[in-house]
C-alpha positions as a LaTeX table, in Angstrom:
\begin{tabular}{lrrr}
\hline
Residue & $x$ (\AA) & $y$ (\AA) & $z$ (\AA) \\
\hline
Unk1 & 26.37 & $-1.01$ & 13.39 \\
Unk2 & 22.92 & 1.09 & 13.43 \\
Unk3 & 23.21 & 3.56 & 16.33 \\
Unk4 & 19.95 & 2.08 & 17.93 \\
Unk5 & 21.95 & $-0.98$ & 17.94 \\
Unk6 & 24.88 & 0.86 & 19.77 \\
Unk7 & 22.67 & 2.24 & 22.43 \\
Unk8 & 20.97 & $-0.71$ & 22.73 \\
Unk9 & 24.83 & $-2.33$ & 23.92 \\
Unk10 & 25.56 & 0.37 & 25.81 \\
Unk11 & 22.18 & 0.35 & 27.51 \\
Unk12 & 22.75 & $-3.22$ & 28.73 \\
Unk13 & 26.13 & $-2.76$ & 29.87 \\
Unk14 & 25.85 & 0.29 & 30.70 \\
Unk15 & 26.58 & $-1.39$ & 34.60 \\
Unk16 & 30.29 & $-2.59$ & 33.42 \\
Unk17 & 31.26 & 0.76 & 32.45 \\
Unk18 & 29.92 & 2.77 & 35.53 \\
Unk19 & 32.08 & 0.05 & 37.90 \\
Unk20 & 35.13 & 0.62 & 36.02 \\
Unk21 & 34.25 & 4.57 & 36.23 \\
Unk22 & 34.26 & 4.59 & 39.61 \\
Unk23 & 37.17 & 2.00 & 40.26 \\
Unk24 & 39.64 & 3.99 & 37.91 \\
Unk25 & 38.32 & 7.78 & 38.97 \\
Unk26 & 37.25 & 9.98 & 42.29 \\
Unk27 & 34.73 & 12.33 & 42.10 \\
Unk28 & 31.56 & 12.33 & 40.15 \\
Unk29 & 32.78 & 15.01 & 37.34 \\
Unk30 & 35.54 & 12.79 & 36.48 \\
Unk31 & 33.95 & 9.78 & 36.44 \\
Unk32 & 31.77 & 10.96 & 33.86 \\
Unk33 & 34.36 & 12.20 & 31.74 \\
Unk34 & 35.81 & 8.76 & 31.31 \\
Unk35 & 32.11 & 7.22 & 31.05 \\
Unk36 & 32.01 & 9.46 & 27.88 \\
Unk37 & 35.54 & 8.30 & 26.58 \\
Unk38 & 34.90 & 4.49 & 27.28 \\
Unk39 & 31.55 & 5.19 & 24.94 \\
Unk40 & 33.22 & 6.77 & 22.06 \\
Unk41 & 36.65 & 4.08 & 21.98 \\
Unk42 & 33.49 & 1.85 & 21.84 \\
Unk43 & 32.11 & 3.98 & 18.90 \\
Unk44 & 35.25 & 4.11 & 17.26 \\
Unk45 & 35.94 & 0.16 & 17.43 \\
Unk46 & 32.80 & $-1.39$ & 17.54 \\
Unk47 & 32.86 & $-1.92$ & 13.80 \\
Unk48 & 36.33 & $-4.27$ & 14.74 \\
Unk49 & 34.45 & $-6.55$ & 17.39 \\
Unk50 & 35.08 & $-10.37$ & 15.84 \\
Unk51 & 32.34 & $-12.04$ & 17.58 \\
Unk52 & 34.68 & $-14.43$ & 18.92 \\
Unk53 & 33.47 & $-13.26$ & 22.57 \\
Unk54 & 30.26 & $-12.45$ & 24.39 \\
Unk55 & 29.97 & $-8.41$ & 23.47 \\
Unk56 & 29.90 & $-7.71$ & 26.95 \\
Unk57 & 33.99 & $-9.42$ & 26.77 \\
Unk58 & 34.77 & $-6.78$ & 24.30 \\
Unk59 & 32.84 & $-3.77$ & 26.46 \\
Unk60 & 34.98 & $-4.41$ & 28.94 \\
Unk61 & 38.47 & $-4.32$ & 27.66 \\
Unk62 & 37.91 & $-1.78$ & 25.72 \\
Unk63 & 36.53 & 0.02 & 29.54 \\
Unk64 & 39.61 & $-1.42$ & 31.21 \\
Unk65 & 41.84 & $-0.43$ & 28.37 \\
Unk66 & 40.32 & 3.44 & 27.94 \\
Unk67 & 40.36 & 3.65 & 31.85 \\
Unk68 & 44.21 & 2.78 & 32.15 \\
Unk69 & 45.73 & 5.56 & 29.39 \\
Unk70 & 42.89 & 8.23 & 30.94 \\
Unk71 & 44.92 & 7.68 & 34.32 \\
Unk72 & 48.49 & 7.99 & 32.28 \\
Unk73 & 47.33 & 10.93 & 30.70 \\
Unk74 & 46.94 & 12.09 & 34.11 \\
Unk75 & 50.22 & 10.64 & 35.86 \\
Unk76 & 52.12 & 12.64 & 32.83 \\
Unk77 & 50.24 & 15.81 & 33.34 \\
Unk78 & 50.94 & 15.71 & 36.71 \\
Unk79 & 54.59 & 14.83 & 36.46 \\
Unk80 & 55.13 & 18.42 & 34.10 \\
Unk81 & 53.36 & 20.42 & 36.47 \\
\hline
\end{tabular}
């Protein structure tokens, strides 16, 4: 995929990614963080999306999915401290 393309679907769904950002995290810093992990899983796998579903389908599992192991990452490191 061209990255116009990319930021083209990211543009449009950019709304999607910013509910799950604030759903899944607190404060404002954090919440950004994870906006810029969802974007590069979606970098990383866009080349995999099937077009069985509407791209906006695939945006947000791959949100959801991001979103969930960011907050285990978290659980664990707070479970060692």
């Amino acid at each position: 995929m061209e990255d116009n393309t990319f930021l083209e679907l990211i543009a449009i769904n950019q709304g999607i990614i910013h509910k799950i950002c604030r759903l899944y995290r607190d404060t404002q810093e954090d919440r950004q963080d994870l906006f810029q992990e969802i974007v590069y899983q979606l970098w990383r796998s866009v080349d995999n999306f099937r077009h069985q579903a509407k791209p906006s389908t695939f945006i947000y599992r791959i949100a959801i999915n991001t979103a969930i192991s960011s907050l285990r990452k978290d659980t664990t490191k707070k479970m060692i401290e």
